[in-house]
N, C-alpha and C positions, 0 to 999 in steps of 0.2 A: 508552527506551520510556515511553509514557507513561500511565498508568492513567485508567481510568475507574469509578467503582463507584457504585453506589445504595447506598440508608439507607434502610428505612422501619418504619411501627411493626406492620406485620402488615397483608396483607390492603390495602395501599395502592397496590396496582397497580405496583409496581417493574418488574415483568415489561414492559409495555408501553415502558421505558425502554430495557430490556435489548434486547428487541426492536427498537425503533425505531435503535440502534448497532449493531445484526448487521447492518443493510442496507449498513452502507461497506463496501466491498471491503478498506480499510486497520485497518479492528477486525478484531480476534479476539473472538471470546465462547465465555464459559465456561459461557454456555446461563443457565439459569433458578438452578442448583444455587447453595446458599448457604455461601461460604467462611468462617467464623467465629472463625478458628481465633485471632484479634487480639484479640476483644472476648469470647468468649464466657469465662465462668466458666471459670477454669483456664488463661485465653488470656496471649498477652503481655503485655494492659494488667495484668491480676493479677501478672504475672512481676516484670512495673516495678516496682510495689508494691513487694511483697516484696524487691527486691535492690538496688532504690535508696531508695526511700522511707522503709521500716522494716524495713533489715536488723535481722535475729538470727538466732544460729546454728541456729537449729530453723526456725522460718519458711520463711526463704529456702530451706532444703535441702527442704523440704517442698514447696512452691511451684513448683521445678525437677522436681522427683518428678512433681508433680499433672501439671504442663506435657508432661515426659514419657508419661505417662498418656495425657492426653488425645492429643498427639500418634499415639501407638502406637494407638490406636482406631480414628482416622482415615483417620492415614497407610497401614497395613496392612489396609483394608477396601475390597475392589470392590462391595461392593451402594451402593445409593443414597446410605447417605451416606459414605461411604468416599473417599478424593483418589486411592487406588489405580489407578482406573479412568480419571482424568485425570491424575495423572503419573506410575504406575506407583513404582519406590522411591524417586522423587527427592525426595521430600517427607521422607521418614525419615531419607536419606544428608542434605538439608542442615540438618533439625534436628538431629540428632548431631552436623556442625559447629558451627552455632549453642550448645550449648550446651556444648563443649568449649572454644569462644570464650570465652564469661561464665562459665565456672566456673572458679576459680582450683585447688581442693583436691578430688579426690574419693578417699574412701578407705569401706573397711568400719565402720560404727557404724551406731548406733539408737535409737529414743528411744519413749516408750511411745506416739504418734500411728501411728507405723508399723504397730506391732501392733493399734492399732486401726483403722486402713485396710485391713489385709487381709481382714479379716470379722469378725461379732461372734462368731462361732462360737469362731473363731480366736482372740482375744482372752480369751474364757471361760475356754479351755482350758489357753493361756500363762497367765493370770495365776494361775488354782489350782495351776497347776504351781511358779510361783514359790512361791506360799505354803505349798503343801505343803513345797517344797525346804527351806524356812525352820522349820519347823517339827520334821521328821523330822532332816533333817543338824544342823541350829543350824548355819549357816554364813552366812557372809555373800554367798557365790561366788551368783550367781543360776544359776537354773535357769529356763533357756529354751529355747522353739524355735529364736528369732532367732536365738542366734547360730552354727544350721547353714545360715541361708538367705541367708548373705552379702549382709545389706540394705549399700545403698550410698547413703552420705549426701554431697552437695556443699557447698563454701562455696564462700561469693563477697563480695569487698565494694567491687565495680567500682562509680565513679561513675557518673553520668546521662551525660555527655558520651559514653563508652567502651559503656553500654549501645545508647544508640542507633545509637551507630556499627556496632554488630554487628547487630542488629537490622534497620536500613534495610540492610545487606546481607543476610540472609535473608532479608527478605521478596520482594527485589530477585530471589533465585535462583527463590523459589517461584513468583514471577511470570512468571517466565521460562521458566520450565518448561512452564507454562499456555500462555505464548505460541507455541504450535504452528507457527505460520504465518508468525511473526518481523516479524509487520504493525508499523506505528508507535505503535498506540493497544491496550491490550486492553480489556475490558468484563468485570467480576468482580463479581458481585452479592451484597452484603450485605458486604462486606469491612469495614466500619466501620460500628458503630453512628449511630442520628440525635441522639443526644444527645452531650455531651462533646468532641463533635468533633475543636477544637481540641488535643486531647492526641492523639488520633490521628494526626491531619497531621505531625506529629513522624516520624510511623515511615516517610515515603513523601520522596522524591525529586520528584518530579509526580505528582501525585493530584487529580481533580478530583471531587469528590461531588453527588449530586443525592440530595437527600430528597425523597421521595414523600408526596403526603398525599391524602385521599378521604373523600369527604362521609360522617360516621360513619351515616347510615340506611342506606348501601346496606352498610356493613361488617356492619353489626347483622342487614340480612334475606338477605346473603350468608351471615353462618354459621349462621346460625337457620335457613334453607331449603335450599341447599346444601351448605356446605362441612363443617358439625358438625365441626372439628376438637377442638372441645373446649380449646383453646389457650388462648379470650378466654371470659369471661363473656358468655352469651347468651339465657339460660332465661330470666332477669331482668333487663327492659330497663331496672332503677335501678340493676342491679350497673354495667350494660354501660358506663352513661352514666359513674360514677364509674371504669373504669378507664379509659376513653377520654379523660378528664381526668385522670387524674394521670402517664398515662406520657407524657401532653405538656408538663406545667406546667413543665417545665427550660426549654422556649423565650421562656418569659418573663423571663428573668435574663441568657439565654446570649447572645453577642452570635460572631458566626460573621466570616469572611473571606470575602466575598462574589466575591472570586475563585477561590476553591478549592472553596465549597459555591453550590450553589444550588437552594432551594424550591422546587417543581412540584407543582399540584394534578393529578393523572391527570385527572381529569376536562376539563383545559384540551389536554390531548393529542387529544382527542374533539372539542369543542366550538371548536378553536383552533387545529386542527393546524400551518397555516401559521404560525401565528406565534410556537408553541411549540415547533416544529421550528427553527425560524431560533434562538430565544433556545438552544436547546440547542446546534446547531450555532455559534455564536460561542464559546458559555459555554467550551467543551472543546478549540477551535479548529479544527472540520474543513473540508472544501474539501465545499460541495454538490455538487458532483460527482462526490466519491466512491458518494455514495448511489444502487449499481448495483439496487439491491434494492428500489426505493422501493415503500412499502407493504403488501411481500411477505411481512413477518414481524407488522409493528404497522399494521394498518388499521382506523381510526377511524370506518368505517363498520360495522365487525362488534363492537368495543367497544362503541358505542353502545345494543346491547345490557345493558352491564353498568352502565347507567346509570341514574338515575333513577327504581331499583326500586318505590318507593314506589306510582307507579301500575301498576305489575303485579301487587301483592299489597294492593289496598285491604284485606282483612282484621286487616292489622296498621298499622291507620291510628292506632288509641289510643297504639302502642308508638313508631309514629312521631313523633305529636305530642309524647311525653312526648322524644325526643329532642330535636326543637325548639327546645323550651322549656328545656330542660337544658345543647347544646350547641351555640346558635343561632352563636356566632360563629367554629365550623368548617363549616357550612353550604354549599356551593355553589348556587347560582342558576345553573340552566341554561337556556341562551337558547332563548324562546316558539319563536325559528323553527324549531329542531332537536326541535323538541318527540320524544317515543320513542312518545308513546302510540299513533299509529297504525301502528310496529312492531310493538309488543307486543299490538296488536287480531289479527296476523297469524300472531303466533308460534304453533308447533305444538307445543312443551312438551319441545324437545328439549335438550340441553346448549349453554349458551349465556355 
């Protein structure tokens, strides 16, 4: 089976890619939803860390914990962001394997971070309790909650070789799981970060990445008008500019596999369909004839909408230019002939 996933840094139209591979008959897609469970804080790439990179006995057991955690949030949830709802408990039943795999030791102990993860409350409480204990008894025996709550600590000190080998096989099930439809190719959105990449690739079998990127004006009066997520800096169009620049600057150092990733401005998906359709379709190897669905999900005449906002909202023409002039060389130029403005002369101010 062979993977497909997008990368992007927020707000960079990934979806339109997602989109545009639900139209083969031979993908599966896991729809718009973002699987993170590799990269995000507490994910696998942290696991690696911690049990290859800089085992110790407290870390690593913590790290397996955290991974846990997170997992159990996920995996056990049917709302929105939950995997529940897409694979039901298979997600739970193969991290449980997975980390029965990479864990050499698990038994009953504890160490004072435990007690401070379960709440500060909790923590307050244990720790006066010790000191009381120590002070009333004079004994050395601690006096704890922990140890009625049979905390559960793991070791491990499997090297890199062994980690990944377990690893590319869970990821292997979880994707499998997803693959409903048992097609040749699936479509998983946000599975790997845009940055770092290359450590990523490590965890997949065939994996083919497409980072997404998008002219920063229209990200800037997409959340400012729209979308207010509150996610990016947007009140202030000097914050906006400096995070827009620093959660890119890795690409100026990192050097990618031009096989495995490949860079897509959305805006060329619009302005270029035909010919950013073909470089997609080689990039990942599909037959254009599978594409039973053509335009049915990603049409580049209804995006075009999401383009070139700046002449829909001339009011924020100052916040514009200060973009310009801040982030000229992420920029897109979009072609005179597709011009939007006599679209957006027409628009009736509905969701767009």
């Amino acid at each position: 089976m062979k993977i497909i996933t997008c990368a992007s840094y927020y707000g960079t139209g990934s979806s339109a890619v997602t989109d545009f591979f639900s139209e083969f008959r031979n993908v599966s897609s896991a729809g718009e939803y973002e699987f993170r469970f590799i990269h995000d804080p507490d994910g696998i790439r942290d696991l690696e860390y911690h049990i290859v990179e800089n085992n110790n006995r407290h870390n690593t057991s913590n790290a397996i914990k955290r991974y846990l955690r997170y997992a159990r949030y996920y995996g056990n949830c049917r709302i929105r962001q939950g995997y529940k709802r897409y694979m039901g408990t298979q997600f739970m039943r193969y991290t449980q394997e997975y980390i029965n795999q990479i864990t050499e030791l698990q038994s009953e102990a504890y160490w004072h971070f435990d007690r401070i993860e379960r709440s500060r409350v909790f923590s307050f409480c244990d720790t006066l309790l010790l000191v009381l204990g120590h002070k009333i008894f004079h004994t050395e025996v601690s006096l704890t909650l922990m140890k009625f709550l049979h905390e559960q600590s793991y070791y491990t000190a499997i090297d890199q070789e062994a980690f990944l080998k377990y690893t590319r096989e869970y990821i292997a099930h979880v994707v499998q799981a997803l693959n409903k439809k048992q097609t040749e190719y699936i479509m998983i959105d946000q599975l790997v970060p845009p940055s770092n990449i290359n450590q990523y690739l490590r965890y997949f079998d065939d994996i083919h990445v497409v980072v997404t990127e998008r002219d920063p004006r229209d990200i800037y009066l997409l959340e400012k008008i729209r979308w207010k997520d509150n996610t990016i800096p947007y009140e202030n169009v000097k914050d906006f500019c400096k995070w827009y620049e620093i959660i890119r600057r890795h690409r100026k150092k990192e050097q990618y596999d031009s096989e495995k990733v490949l860079f897509l401005q959305f805006e060329d998906m619009v302005y270029h369909y035909d010919e950013t359709a073909e470089k997609l379709i080689q990039f990942v190897g599909l037959d254009r004839r599978e594409q039973v669905k053509f335009k049915k999900h990603f049409n580049p005449d209804v995006s075009i909408m999401n383009t070139n906002l700046k002449a829909r909202y001339p009011q924020y023409a100052k916040d514009v230019r200060y973009i310009e002039e801040k982030l000229e060389e992420y920029l897109y130029v979009c072609p005179e002939k597709k011009s939007t403005q006599k679209i957006y002369d027409g628009w009736n101010g509905h969701e767009f």
